[in-house]
C-alpha positions as CSV (number, residue, x, y, z in Angstrom):
1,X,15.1,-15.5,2.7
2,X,16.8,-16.2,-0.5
3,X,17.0,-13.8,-3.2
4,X,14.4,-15.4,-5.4
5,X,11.6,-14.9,-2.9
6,X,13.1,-11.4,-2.4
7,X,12.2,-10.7,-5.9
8,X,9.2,-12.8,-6.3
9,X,7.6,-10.8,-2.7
10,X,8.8,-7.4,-4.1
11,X,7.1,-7.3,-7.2
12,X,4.0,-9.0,-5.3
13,X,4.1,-5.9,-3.2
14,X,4.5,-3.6,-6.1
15,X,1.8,-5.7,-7.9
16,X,-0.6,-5.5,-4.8
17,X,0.7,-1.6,-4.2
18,X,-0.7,-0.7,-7.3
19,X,-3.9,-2.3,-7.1
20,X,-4.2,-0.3,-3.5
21,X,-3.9,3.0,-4.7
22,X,-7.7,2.5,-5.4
23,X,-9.3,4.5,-2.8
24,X,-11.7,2.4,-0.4
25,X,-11.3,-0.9,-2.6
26,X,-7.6,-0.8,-3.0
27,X,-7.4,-1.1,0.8
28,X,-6.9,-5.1,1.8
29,X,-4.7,-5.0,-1.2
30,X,-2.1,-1.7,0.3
31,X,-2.4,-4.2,3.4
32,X,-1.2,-7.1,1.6
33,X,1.7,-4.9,0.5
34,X,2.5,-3.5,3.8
35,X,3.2,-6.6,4.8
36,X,5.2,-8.2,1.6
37,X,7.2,-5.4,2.1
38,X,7.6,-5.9,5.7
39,X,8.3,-9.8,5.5
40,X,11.3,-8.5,2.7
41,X,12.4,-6.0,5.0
42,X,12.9,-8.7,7.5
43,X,14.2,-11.6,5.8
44,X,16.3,-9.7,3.9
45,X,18.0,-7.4,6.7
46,X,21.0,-5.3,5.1
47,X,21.3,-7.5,2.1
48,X,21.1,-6.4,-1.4
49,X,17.5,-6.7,-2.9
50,X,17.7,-6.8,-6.9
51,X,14.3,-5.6,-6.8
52,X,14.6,-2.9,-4.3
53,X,13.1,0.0,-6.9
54,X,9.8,-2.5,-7.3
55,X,10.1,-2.6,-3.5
56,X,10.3,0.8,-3.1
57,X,7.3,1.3,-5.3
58,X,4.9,-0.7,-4.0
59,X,4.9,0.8,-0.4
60,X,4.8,4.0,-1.8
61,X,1.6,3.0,-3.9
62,X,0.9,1.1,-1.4
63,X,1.1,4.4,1.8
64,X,-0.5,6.7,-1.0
65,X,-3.6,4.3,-1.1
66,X,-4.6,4.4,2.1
67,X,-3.7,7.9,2.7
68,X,-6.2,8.6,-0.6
69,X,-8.5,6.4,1.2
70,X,-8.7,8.2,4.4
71,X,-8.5,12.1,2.8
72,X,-11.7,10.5,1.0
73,X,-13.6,9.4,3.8
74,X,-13.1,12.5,5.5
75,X,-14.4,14.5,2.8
76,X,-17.6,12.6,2.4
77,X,-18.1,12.8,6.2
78,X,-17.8,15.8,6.0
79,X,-19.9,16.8,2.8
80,X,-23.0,14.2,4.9
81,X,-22.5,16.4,7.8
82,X,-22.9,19.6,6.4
83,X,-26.2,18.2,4.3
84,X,-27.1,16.8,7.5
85,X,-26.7,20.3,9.1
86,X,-28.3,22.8,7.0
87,X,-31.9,20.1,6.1
């Protein structure tokens, strides 16, 4: 990979990272960026990334989606079973 994809993938995955941190809709999107971040990760190896910060940013974005995402869902499972328990 050559260091003008590098870029171009790394802010697509801080791009699509952001986008993800939307609970429940956000989620295809922290996939998409899960794997531009991958596909960086493994083209690039051990070589610099100019854009490693954006990088960095968009799995984090990215990881904090989903985990957002999940907390959500348990909550409202949990709030329909306790509605569900007490009618």
């Amino acid at each position: 990979m050559d260091k003008i994809e590098a870029i171009q993938r790394s802010l697509r995955c801080f791009t699509l990272g952001l986008i993800g941190i939307v609970p429940l809709l956000g989620v295809p999107f922290a996939l998409l960026a899960l794997d531009n971040f991958r596909q960086v990760r493994r083209g690039l190896g051990a070589q610099w990334n100019p854009a490693q910060a954006y990088l960095r940013w968009g799995i984090a974005t990215a990881i904090s989606g989903l985990f957002l995402t999940i907390v959500l869902t348990f909550v409202v499972a949990i709030i329909i079973v306790q509605q569900l328990a007490f009618a």
